[in-house]
C-alpha positions in Angstrom: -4.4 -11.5 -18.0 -2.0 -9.0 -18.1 -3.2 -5.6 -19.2 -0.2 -3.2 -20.7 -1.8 0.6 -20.4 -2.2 3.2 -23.7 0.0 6.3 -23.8 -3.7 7.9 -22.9 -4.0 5.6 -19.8 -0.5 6.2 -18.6 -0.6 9.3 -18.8 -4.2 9.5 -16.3 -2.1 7.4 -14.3 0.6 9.5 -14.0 -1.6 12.5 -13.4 -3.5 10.8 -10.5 -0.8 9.3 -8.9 0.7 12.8 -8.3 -2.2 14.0 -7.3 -2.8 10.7 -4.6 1.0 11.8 -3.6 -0.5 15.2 -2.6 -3.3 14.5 -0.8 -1.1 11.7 1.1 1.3 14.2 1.9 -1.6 16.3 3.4 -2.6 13.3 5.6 0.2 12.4 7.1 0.5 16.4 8.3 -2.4 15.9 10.3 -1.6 12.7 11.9 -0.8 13.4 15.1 -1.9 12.0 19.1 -5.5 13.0 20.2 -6.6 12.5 16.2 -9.2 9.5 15.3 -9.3 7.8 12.4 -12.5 8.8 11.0 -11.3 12.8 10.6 -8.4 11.9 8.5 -10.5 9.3 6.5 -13.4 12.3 6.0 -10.1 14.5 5.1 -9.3 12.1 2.4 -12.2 11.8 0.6 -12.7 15.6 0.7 -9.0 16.4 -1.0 -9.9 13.6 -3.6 -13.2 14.9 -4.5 -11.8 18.1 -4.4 -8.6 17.1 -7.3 -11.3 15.5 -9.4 -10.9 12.3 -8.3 -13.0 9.5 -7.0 -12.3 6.9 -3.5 -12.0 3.4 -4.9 -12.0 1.5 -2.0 -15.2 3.2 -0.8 -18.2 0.5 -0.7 -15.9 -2.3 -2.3 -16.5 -5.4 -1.9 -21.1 -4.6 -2.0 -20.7 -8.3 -3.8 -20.1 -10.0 -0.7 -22.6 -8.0 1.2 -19.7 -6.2 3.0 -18.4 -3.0 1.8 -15.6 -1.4 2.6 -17.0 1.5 4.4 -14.6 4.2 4.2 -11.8 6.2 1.5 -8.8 5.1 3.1 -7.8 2.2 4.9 -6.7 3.0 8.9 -4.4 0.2 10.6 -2.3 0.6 13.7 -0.2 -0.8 15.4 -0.2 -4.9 15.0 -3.1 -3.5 12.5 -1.5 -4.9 9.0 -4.2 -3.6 6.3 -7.6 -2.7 5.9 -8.6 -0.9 9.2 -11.7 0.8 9.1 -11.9 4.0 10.6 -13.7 5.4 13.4 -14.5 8.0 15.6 -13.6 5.7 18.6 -10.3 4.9 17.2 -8.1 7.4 18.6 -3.8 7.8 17.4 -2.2 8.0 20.6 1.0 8.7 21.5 3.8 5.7 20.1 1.1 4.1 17.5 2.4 3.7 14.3 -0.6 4.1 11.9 -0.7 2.7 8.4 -2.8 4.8 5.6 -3.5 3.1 2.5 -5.4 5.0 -0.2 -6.3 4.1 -4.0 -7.9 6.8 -6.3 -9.8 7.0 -9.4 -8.8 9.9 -12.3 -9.9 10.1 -15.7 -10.6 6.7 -15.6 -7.5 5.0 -14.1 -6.6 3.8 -10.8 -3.5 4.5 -8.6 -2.6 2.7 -5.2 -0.5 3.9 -2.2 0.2 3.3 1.3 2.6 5.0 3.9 3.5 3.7 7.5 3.6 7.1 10.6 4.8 7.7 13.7 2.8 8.8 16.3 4.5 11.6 18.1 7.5 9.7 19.5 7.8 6.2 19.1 10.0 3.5 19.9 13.7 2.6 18.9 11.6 -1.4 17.3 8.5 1.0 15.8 11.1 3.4 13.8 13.1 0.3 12.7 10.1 -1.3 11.3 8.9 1.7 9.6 12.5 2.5 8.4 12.9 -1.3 7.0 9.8 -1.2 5.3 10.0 2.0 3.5 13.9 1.3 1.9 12.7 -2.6 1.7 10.4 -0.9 -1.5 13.1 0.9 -2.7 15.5 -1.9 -2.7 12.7 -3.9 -4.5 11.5 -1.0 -6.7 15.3 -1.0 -8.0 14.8 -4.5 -10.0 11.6 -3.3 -11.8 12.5 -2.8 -15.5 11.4 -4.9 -19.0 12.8 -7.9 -19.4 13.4 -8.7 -15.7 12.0 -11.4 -13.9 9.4 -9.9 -11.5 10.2 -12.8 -9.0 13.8 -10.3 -9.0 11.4 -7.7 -6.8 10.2 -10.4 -4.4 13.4 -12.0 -3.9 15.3 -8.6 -3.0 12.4 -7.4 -0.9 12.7 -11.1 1.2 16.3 -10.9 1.3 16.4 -7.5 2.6 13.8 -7.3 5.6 14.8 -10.6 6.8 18.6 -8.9 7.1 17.0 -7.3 9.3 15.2 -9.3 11.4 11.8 -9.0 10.3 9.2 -11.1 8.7 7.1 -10.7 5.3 3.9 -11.1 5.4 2.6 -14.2 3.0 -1.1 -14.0 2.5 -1.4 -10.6 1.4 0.5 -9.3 -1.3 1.0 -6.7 -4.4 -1.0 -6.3 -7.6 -1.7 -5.0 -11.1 -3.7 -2.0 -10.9 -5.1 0.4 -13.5 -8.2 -0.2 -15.3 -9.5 -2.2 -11.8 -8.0 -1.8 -8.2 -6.9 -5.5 -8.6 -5.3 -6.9 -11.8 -3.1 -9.4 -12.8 -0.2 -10.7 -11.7 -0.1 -11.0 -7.8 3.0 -9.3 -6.7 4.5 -11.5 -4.0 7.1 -10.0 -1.5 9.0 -13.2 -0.7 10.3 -16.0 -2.7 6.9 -18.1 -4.4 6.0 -20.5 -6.3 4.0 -18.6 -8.5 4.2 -18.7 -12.4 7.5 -16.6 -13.2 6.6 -13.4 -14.8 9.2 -11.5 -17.5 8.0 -7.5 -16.8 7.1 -5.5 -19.9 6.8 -1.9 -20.7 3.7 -0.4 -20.0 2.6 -3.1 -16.9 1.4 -1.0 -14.4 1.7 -2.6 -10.5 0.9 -1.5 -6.8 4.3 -2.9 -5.1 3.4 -3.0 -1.6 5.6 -4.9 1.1 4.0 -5.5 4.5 6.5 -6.3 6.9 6.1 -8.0 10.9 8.1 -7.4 13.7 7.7 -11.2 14.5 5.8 -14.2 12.9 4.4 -13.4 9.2 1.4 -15.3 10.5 -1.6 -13.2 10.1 -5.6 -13.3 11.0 -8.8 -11.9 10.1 -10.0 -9.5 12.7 -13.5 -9.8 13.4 -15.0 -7.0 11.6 -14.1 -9.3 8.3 -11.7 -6.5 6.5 -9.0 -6.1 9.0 -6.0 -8.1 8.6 -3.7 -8.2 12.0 -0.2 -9.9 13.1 -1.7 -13.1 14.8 1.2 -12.6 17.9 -0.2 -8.5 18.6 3.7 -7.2 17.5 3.6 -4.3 15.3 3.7 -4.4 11.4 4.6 -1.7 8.7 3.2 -1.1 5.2 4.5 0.8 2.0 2.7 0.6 -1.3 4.1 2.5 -4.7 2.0 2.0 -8.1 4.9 2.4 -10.2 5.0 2.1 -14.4 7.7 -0.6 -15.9 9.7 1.2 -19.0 12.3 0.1 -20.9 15.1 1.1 -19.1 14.0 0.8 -15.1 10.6 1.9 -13.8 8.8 4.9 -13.2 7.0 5.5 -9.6 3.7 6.9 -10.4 2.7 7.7 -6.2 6.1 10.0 -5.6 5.7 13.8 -6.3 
């Protein structure tokens, strides 16, 4: 079920999500060759602690007797989602490194990921990452009540295969707000899923992952990370964003 947010819950939302825009901002200042994972994970849960928030995706998943160990999500390279970090994992020089990073304020969940460079990367690195990024804005665009949300999916399909790239099918967006994962699943391609009319006050993580080749993906074998099943490189940008009446607000964007 759907769950349309209070003015009260919208407005913790709101509040959060700038706050998760900040201390991503701050992250992706540090990223840089010679850096592991594991500091800029410990760096995240500090500046969220420190706002008055609380990690989400910190020991999720204790059901299946495998927690999510960590505050942010760490994933380079042909890394799609869900890396864990480590002191062993070290950036180097060309990586591109995907943060994803979901916070808890008064109450209310927000969602966001961002794709880096490395120091200098390659000409088919910055093209993903640069596909990716405007691929959410191009989708973001056809968010507003009384759209089809299968309008978002379509445009984000349409545009990254333009461009020679694949979107990935087994993983896609969300509702978020009251839990990490709500109602509806957000694909970013063309589905046959239930069509969906948006309505003021939905809340959803948008969040196109996008291959260099195949959108064929596996399960690494620590059981969270997701990578591209031929090693090429894939990007990820998420956005919670709030659908109004007359387009959409993005909740993650200072």
């Amino acid at each position: 079920m759907i769950i349309i947010k209070t003015q009260k819950e919208i407005d913790a939302m709101r509040t959060g999500g700038k706050i998760l825009a900040s201390v991503m901002e701050e992250l992706g200042r540090v990223v840089a060759p010679g850096k592991n994972t594991f500091e800029i994970d410990a760096l995240a849960e500090k500046l969220i602690l420190e706002a008055g928030g609380t990690p989400v995706f910190k020991g999720y998943g204790k059901e299946s007797g495998n927690p999510f160990p960590a505050t942010i999500c760490a994933s380079i390279n042909e890394e799609i989602v869900h890396g864990i970090p480590s002191k062993k994992r070290v950036l180097r020089e060309g990586d591109i490194f995907k943060i994803d990073i979901g916070m808890r304020f008064e109450g209310m969940i927000t969602d966001m990921a961002r794709t880096y460079p490395v120091g200098k990367i390659s000409v088919e690195a910055q093209k993903i990452l640069d596909v990716t990024r405007e691929c959410l804005n191009v989708g973001i665009e056809k968010i507003q009540a009384g759209r089809k949300l299968s309008d978002y999916s379509v445009a984000v399909q349409k545009y990254v295969e333009a461009q020679g790239f694949s979107v990935v099918r087994d993983l896609v967006g969300h509702g978020v707000g009251k839990d990490l994962h709500e109602d509806p699943h957000i694909p970013n391609y063309k589905s046959q899923e239930k069509e969906i009319v948006l309505q003021s006050g939905m809340t959803l993580a948008l969040e196109p992952m996008i291959n260099v080749g195949t959108y064929k993906i596996k399960l690494a074998s620590d059981k969270w990370t997701y990578v591209t099943v031929d090693g090429k490189l894939s990007a990820h940008f998420e956005d919670t964003v709030l659908v109004t009446e007359v387009g959409v607000e993005i909740l993650t964007r200072k």
